[in-house]
C-alpha positions as CSV (number, residue, x, y, z in Angstrom):
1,X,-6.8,56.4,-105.2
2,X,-5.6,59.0,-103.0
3,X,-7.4,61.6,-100.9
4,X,-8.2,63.9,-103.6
5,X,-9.3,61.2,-106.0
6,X,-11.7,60.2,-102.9
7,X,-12.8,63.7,-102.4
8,X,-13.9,63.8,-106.2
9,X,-15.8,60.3,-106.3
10,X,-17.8,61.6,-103.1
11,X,-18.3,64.9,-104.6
12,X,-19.5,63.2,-107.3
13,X,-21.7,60.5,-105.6
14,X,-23.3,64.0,-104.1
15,X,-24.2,65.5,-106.8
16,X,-26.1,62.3,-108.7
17,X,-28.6,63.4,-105.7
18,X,-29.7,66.5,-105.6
19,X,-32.9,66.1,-104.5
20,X,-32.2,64.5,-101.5
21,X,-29.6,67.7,-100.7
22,X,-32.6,70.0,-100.7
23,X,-34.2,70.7,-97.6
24,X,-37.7,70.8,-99.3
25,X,-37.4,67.5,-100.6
26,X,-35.7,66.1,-97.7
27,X,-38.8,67.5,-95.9
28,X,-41.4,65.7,-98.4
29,X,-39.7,62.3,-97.9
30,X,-40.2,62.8,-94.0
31,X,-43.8,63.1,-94.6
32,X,-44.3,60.5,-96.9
33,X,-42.3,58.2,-94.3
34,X,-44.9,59.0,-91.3
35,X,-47.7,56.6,-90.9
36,X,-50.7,57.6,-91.9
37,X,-54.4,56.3,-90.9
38,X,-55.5,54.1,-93.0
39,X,-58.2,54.7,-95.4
40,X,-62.2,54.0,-94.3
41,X,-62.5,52.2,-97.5
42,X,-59.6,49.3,-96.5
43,X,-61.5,48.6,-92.9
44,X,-64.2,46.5,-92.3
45,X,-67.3,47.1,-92.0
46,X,-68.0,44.6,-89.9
47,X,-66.9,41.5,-87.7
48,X,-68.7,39.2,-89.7
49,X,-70.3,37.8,-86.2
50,X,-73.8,38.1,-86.5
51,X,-76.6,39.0,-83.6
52,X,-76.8,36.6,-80.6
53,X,-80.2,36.1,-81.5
54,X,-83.2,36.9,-83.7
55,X,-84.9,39.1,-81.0
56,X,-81.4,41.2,-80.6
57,X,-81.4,41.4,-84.3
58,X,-85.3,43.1,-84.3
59,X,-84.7,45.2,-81.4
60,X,-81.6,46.8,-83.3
61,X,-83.4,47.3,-86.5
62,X,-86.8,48.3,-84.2
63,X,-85.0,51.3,-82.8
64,X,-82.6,52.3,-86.1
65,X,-85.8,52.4,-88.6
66,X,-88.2,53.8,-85.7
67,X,-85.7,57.0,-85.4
68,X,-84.9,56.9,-89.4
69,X,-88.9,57.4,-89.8
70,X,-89.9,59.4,-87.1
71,X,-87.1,61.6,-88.7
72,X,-87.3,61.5,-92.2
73,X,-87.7,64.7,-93.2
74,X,-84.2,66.1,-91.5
75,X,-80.6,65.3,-93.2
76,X,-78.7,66.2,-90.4
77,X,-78.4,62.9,-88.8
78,X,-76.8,59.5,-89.2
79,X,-78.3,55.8,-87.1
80,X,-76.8,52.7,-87.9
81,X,-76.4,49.6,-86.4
82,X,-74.0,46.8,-85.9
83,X,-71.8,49.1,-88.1
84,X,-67.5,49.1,-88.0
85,X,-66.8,52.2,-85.6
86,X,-63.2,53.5,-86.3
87,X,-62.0,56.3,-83.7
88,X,-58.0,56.2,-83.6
89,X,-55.4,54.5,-86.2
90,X,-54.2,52.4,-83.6
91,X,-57.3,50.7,-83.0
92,X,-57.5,50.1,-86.7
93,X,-53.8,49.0,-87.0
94,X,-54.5,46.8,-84.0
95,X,-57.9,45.5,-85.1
96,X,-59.7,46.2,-82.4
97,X,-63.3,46.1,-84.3
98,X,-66.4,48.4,-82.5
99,X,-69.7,48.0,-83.9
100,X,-71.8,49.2,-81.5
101,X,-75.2,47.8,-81.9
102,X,-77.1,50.8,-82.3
103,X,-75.5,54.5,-82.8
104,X,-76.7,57.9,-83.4
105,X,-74.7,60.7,-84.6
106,X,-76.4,64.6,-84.6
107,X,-75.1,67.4,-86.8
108,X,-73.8,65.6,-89.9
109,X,-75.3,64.1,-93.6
110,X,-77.5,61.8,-94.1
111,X,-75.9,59.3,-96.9
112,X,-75.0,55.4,-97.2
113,X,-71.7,54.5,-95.0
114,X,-69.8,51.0,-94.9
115,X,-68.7,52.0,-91.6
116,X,-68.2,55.1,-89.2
117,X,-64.4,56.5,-89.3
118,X,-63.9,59.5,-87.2
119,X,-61.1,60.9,-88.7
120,X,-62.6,60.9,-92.4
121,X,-66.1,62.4,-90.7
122,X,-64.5,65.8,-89.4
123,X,-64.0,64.2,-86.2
124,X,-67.6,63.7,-85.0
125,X,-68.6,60.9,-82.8
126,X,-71.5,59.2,-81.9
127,X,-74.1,61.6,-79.2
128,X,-76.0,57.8,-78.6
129,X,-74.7,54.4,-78.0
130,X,-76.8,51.8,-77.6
131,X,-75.9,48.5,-77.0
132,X,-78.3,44.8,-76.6
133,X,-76.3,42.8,-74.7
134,X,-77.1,39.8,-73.5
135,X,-74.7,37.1,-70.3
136,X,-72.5,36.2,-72.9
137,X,-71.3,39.9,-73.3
138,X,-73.0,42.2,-70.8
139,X,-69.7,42.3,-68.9
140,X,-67.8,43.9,-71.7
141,X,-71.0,46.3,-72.7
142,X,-71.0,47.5,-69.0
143,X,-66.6,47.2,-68.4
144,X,-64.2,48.2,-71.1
145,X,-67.2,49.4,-73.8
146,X,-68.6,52.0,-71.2
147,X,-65.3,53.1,-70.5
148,X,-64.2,53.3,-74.3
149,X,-67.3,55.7,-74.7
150,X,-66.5,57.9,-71.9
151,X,-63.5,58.8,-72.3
152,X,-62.0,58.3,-75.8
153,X,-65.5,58.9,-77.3
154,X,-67.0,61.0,-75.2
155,X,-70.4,59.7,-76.5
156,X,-73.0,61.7,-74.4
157,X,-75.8,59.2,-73.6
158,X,-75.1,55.5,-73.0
159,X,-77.5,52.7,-73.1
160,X,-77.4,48.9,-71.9
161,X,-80.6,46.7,-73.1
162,X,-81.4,43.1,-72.2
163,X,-84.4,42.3,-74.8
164,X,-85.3,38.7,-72.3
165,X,-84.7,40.5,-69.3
166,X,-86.3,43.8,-70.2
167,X,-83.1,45.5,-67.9
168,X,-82.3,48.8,-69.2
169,X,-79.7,50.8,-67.8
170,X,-78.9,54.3,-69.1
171,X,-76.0,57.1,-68.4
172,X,-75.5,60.4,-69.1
173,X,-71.7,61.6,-69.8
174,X,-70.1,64.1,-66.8
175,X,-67.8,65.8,-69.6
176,X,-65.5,66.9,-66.7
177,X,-64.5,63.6,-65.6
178,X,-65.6,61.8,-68.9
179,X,-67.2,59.3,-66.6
180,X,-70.9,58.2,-66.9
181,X,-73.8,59.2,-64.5
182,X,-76.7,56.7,-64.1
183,X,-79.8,58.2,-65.6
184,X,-83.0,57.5,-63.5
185,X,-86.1,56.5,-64.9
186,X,-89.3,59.3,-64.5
187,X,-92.3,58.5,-63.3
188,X,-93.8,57.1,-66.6
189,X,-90.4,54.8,-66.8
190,X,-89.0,56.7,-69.2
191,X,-85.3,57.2,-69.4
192,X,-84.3,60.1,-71.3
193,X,-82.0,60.9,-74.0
194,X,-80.8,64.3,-74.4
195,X,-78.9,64.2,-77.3
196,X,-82.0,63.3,-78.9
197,X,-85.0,65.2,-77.2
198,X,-86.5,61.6,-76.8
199,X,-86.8,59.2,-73.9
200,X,-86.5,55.3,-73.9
201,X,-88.6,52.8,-72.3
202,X,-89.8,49.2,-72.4
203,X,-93.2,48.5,-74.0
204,X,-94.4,44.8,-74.3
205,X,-96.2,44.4,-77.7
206,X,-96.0,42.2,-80.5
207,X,-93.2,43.1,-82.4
208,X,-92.1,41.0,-85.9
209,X,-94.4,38.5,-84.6
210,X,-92.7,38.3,-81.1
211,X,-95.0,39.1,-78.2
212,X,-92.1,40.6,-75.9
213,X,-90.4,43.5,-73.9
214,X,-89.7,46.0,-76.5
215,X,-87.3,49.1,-76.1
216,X,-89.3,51.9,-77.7
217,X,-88.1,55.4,-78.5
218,X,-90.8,57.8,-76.7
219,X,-91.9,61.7,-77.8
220,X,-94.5,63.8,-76.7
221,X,-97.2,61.9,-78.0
222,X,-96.2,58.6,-77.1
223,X,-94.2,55.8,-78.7
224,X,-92.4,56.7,-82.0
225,X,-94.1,54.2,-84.5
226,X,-91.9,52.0,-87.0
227,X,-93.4,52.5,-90.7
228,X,-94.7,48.9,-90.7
229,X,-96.8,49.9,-87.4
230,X,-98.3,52.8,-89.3
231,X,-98.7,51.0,-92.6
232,X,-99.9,48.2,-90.5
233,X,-102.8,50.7,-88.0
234,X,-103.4,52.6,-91.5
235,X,-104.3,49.3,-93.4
236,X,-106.5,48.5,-90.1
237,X,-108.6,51.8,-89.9
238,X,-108.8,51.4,-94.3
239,X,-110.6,48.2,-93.3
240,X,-112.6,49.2,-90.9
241,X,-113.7,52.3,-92.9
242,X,-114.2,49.9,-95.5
243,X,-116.4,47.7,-93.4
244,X,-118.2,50.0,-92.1
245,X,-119.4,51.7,-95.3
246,X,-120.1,48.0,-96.4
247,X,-122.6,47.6,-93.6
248,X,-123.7,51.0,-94.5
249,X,-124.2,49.9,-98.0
250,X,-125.9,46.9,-96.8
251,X,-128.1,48.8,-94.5
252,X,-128.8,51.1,-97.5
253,X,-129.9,47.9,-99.7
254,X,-132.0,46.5,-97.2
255,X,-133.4,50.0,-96.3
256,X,-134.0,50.4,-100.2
257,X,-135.4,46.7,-100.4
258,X,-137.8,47.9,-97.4
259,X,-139.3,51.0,-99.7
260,X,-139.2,49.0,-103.0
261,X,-141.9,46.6,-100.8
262,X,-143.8,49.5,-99.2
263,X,-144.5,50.9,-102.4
264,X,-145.3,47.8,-104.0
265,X,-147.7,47.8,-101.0
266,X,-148.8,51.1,-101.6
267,X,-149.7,50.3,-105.2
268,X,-151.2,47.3,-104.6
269,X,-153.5,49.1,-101.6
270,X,-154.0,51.9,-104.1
271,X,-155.1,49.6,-107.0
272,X,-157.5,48.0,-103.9
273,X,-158.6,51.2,-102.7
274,X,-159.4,52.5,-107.0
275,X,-161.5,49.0,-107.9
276,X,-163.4,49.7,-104.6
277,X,-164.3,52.8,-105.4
278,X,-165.4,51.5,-108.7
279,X,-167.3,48.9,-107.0
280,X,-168.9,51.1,-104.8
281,X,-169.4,53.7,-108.0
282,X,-171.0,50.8,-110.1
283,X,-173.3,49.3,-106.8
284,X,-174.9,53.2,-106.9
285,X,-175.5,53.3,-110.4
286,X,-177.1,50.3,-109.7
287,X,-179.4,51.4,-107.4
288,X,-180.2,54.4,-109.3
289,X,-181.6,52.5,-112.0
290,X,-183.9,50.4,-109.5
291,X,-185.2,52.9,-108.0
């Protein structure tokens, strides 16, 4: 071909691509080759395992809806439990699933979620991690979890609950060292959660029909009730309000039985008290006439 025929086929082999000559589409194809995170809506929302047991399944739910109640009238809070936590793209790329068993995050919406993904949730992070662990996995709840939460989370206050052992353990995150601090109990064994303005503590009541050790979210007036225990204490005082206006009623009946028989008594003493009068009216007529 020769070196000028060459230099005309390249030339030409040039210009059939102009658009990857120009530096602005050169740049476009860079960022379409750089990985991106992947998308919330292709992750799982969960690991398909379900709760060791039923009483770690109740003790979840127990503290999500307690705080979901107690709460109800703010939108500026997300709890979940057992839910897909996403934080970095290689975790999801590797698979590593989190679901922590109970999580709190302040300062965002209140809306349905599959599963928490940082990046698609303006970077925000859980404030409260709560996890019900149990021998089979309280090595990993108090080893490589903790340490997940401290330092790539930075989740502020870290819990550990054993719902047969009634152990809690609780930290508080030094943001310095992104290391936790063990959190002591006060005196009314109360542990207590900043993030939050609440405290934790173990209360033994009959829960879901399970007379155990219960981890209760505590406020200022006590333990934060779960709807069923206020539907449950309202439906109580209903009936005894309405047994006590039925033995009110029933006094009222037997206290209205009581008069109906005095007056009948009265009548009948005052129908006594007329014919003896009469009696005694016609026995002086009678001796009028005699004498």
């Amino acid at each position: 071909m020769g070196m000028v025929g060459a230099l005309v086929e390249r030339t030409a082999d040039l210009a059939a691509y102009p658009a990857i000559m120009n530096p602005q589409s050169m740049s476009s194809l860079r960022d379409s080759m750089e990985p991106r995170p992947p998308r919330g809506e292709d992750l799982p929302c969960d690991d398909g395992e379900p709760m060791e047991t039923e009483r770690h399944r109740r003790q979840m739910n127990l503290l999500v809806d307690s705080l979901e109640w107690a709460w109800r009238d703010r939108n500026d809070f997300y709890a979940a439990g057992n839910m897909g936590l996403y934080y970095s793209e290689t975790q999801a790329l590797k698979n590593d699933f989190r679901a922590p068993d109970v999580f709190v995050v302040v300062g965002t919406d209140r809306h349905e979620r599959k599963r928490w993904v940082v990046w698609e949730e303006d970077g925000l992070t859980p404030d409260v991690v709560i996890e019900i662990t149990s021998p089979s996995t309280e090595d990993v709840d108090r080893g490589k979890k903790k340490d997940i939460y401290a330092r790539l989370l930075k989740v502020a206050f870290y819990a550990v609950y054993d719902p047969f052992s009634a152990q809690l353990e609780a930290w508080t995150l030094d943001t310095t060292r992104r290391v936790y601090v063990p959190l002591a109990p006060d005196e009314r064994g109360l542990v207590p959660c900043a993030p939050l303005g609440l405290s934790l503590g173990v209360v033994r009541s009959n829960w879901a029909e399970i007379n155990a050790p219960w981890l209760r979210w505590h406020d200022a007036n006590g333990v934060v009730e779960h709807p069923h225990e206020r539907a449950t204490r309202e439906a109580e005082r209903a009936a005894r309000e309405a047994e006590n206006a039925a033995r009110e009623a029933e006094n009222a009946a037997r206290e209205a039985e009581n008069a109906a028989r005095e007056a009948e008594r009265a009548t009948r003493e005052a129908a006594r008290a007329d014919r003896a009068e009469q009696e005694l009216a016609r026995l002086r007529e009678e001796l009028r006439r005699r004498g």
